[in-house]
DRENRO-994852 format. One record per residue: x, y, z of N, C-alpha, C in turn; residue in one letter. Coordinates in steps of 0.2 Angstrom, whole numbers, plus 5000, padded with zeros to 4 digits. Atoms other than C-alpha are relative to their C-alpha. Layout:
BEGIN
XYZXYZXYZa...
***
This chain:
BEGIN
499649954997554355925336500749994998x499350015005555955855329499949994994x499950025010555655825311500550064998x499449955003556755985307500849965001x499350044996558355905317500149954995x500150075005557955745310500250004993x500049995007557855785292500750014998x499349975000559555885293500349935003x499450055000560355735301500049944997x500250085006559555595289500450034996x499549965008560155725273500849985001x499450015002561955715281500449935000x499950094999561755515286500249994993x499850045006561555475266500350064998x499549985004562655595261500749965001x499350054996563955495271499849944999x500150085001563355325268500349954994x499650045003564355205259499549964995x500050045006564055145240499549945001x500450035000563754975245499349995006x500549994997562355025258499350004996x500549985004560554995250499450015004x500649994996558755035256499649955004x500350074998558254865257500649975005x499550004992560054835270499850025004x500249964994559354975280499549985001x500650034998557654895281500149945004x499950084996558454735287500550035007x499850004996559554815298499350045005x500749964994557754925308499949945003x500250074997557154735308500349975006x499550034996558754695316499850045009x500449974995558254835329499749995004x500750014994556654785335500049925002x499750074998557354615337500350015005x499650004991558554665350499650055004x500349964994557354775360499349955001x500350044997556154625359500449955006x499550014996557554525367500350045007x500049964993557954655379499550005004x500849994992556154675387500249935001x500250044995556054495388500849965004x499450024995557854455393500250035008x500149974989557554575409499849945005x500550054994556454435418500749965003x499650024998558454365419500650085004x499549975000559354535423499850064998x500249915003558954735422500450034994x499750005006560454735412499950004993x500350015006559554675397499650064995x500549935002558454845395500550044996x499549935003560154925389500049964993x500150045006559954785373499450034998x500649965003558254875371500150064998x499949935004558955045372500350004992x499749995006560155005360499749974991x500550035005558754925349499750064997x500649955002557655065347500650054994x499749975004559255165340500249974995x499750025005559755055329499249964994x500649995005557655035323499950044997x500249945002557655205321500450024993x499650015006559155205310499949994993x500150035006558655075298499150044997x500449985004556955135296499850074999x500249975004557055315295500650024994x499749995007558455285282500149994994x500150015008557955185270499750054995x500349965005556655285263500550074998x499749944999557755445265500549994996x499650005007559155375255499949954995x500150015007558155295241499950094998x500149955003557555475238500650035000x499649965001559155555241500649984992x499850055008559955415225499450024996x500350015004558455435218499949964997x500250075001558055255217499649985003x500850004996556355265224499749934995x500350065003555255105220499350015006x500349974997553555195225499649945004x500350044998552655045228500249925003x499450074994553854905236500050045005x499549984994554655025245499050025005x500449964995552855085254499749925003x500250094996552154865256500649985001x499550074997553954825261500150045006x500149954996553954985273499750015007x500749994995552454975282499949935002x500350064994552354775284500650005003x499750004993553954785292500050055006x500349974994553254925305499749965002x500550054995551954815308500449945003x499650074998553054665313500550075007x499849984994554054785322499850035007x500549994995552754865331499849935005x500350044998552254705335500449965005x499650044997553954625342500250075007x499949964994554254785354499550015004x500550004996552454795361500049925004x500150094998552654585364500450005005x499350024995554354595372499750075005x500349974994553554735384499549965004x500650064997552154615387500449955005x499850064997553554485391500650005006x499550014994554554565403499650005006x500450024997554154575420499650085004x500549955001553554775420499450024999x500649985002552254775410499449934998x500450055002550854665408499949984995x499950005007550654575391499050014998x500749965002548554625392500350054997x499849944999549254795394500550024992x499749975007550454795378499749994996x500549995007549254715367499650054999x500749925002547854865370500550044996x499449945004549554985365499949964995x500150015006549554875352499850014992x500750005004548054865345499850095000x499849935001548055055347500350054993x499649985004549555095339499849974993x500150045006548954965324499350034996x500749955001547155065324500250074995x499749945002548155225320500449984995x499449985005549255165307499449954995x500450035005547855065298499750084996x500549955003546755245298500750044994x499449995004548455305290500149974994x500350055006548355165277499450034995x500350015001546755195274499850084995x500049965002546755375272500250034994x499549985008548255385259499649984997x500550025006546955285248499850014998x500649975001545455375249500250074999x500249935000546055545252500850034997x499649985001547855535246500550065006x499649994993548555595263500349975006x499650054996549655485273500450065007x499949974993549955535291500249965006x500150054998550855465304500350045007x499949954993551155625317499350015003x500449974994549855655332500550045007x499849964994549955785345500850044999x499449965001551555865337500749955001x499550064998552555675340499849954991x500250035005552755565327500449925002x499950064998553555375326500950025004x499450005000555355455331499750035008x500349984992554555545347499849955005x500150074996553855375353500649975001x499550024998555255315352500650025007x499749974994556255425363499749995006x500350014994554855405375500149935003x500050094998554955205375500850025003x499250004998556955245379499950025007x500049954992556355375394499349945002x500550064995555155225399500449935001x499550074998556555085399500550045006x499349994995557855175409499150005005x500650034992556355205422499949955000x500150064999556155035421500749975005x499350034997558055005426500150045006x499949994994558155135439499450015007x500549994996556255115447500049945003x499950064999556354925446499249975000x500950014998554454845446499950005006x500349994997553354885458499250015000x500649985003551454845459499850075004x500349934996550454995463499449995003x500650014993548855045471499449924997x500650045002547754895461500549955000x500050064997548754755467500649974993x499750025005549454675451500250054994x499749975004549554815441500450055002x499449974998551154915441500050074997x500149954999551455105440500349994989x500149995008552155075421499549964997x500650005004550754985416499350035000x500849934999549555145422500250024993x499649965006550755235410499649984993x500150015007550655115393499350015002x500849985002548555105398500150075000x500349925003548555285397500050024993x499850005007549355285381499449974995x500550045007548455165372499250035002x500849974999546855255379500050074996x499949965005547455395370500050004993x499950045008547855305352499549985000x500550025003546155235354499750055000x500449935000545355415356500250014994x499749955007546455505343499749944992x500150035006545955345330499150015001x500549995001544155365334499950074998x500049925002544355555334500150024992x499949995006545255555317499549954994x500550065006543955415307499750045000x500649955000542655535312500050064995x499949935005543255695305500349974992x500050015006544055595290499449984997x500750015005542155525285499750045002x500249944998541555695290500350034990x499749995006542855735275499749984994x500250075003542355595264499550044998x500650005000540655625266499750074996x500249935002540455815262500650004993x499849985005541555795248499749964995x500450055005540555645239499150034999x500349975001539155775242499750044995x499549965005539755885231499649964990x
***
């Protein structure tokens, strides 16, 4: 839904970006990002406060990692195949440290973040896999893609700050931990859905 926006403000990002700025800086600073929104979730358990260290994580994730790639192609200093294995395993790490520090604060259960997890890691593996086989890398569902999540995880920390935990109707589980199960109950649908019709794909074209 926003890729148009986006793109126009990434274009004017590296227009503006300073010399000694490189691809491999902005990758380390994303890192830097999902670092302090792991530290924010689980610093909450001392202080709601801490949640505003995760908003401003998620902006400074997003930064780093829809910039690098944006301004190697915009230098044209592309390195097809670094840049996509040093890309994607720092997603999965950061995937990994925002879904943990949700687990570790005191909103969300940390079952409840691994399924989001393992979800979201479902979907980005089918993504992997498909570049490979079908030469199509995908990593929007439903007209959202990794920048859209993110805005939602931001409009799911402030409700964190101004709802405060509270369990709900099943005793220990809390009205955002219905939320993330919903989620990852959707991630695993849409990765079984999209397997299916990719070896649907596959299948009818090794037919052939």
């Amino acid at each position: 839904m926003l890729a148009v926006a986006e793109r126009r403000l990434l274009n004017w990002l590296c227009a503006h970006m300073p010399p000694w700025i490189s691809p491999d800086i902005l990758t380390g600073i994303g890192m830097v990002g999902a670092l302090a929104i792991f530290m924010g979730y689980a610093g909450s358990n001392w202080g709601v406060d801490w949640l505003w260290l995760a908003i401003a994580g998620y902006v400074i994730q997003w930064f780093g990692d829809s910039m690098d790639g944006s301004l190697a192609r915009y230098r044209r200093i592309e390195r097809p195949s670094y840049g996509y294995f040093i890309d994607h395993s720092c997603d999965g790490l950061a995937t990994l440290l925002i879904l943990a520090g949700m687990g570790a604060s005191p909103y969300i259960r940390m079952d409840v973040a691994l399924v989001a997890l393992a979800g979201y890691l479902l979907l980005s593996i089918h993504a992997y896999l498909s570049a490979r086989v079908l030469g199509e890398f995908k990593l929007s569902y439903l007209s959202a893609g990794p920048t859209e999540l993110r805005l939602l995880l931001i409009g799911l920390t402030i409700a964190m700050m101004l709802l405060g935990y509270a369990p709900g109707w099943f005793g220990a589980v809390s009205g955002f931990d219905l939320f993330v199960g919903i989620v990852s109950a959707i991630l695993l649908i849409l990765f079984v859905k999209q397997t299916l019709s990719t070896a649907r794909r596959i299948a009818s074209s090794e037919r052939r």
